[in-house]
One Martini backbone bead per residue (centre of mass of N, CA, C, O) as a GRO file, in nm:
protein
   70
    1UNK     BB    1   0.096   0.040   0.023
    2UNK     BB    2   0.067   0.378  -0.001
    3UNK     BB    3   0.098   0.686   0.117
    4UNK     BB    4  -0.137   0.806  -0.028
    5UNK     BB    5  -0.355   0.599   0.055
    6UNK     BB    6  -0.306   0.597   0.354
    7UNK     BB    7  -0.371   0.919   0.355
    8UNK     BB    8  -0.684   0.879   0.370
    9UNK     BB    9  -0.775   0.790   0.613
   10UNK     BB   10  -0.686   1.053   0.801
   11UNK     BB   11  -0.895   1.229   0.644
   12UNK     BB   12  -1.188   1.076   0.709
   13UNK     BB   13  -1.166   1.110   1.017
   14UNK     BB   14  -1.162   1.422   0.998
   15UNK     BB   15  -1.438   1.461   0.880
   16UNK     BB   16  -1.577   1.294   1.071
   17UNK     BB   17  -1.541   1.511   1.300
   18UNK     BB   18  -1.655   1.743   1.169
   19UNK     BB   19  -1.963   1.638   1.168
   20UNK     BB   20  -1.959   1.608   1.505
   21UNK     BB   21  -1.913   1.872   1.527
   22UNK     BB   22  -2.219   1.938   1.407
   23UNK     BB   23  -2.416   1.720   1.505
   24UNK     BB   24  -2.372   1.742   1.828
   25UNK     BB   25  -2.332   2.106   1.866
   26UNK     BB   26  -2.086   2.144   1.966
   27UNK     BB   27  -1.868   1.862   2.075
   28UNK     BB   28  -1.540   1.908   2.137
   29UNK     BB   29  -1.417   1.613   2.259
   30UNK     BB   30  -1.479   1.406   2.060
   31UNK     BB   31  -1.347   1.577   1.801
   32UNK     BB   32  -1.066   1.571   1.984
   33UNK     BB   33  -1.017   1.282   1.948
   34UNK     BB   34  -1.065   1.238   1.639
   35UNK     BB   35  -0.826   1.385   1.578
   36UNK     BB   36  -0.603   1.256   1.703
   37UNK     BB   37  -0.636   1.027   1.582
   38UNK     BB   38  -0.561   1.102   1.289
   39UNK     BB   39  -0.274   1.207   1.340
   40UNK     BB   40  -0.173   0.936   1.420
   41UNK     BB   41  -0.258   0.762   1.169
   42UNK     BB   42  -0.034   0.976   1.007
   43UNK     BB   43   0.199   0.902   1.196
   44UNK     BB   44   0.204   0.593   1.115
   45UNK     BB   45   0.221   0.638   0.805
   46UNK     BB   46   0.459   0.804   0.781
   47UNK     BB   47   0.674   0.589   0.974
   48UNK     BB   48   0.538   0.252   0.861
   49UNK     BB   49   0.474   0.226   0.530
   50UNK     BB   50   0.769   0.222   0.417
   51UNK     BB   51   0.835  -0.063   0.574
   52UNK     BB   52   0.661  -0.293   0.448
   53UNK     BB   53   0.856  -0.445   0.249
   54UNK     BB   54   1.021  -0.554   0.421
   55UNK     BB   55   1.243  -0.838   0.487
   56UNK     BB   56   1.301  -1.024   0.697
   57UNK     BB   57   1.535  -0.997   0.952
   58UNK     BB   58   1.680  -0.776   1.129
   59UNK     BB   59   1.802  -0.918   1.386
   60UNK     BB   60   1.950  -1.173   1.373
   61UNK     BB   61   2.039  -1.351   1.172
   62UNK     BB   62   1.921  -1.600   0.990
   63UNK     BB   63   2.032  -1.932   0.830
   64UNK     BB   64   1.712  -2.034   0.798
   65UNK     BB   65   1.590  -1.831   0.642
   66UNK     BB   66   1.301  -1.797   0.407
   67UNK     BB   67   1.126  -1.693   0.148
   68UNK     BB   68   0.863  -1.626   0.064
   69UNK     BB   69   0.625  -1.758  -0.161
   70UNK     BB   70   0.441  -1.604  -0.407
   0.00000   0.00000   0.00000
């Protein structure tokens, strides 16, 4: 999965936010935690979709190791 793609998700997350905040009446903590769990899933999107391809361990070297096949 790319990281433009991944970066949809806590795009929609932002979005039900904002409509929790207009649709409860604006009632903040709901709407604020729902930003954080957002802001969440865009950092841990950006500093772990890069590493999904890494394959095999990743110390020690396992002698024994074999790569999955496809």
């Amino acid at each position: 999965m790319s990281l433009k793609k991944y970066m949809i998700l806590p795009l929609i997350i932002g979005f039900v936010a904002v409509a929790y905040w207009y649709v409860s009446g604006y009632e903040a903590a709901g709407s604020v935690l729902l930003l954080v769990f957002a802001a969440t899933m865009a950092l841990f999107g950006w500093t772990l979709v890069p590493t999904a391809p890494n394959e095999g361990p990743t110390a020690p070297v396992d002698p024994d190791f074999e790569h999955p096949r496809h």
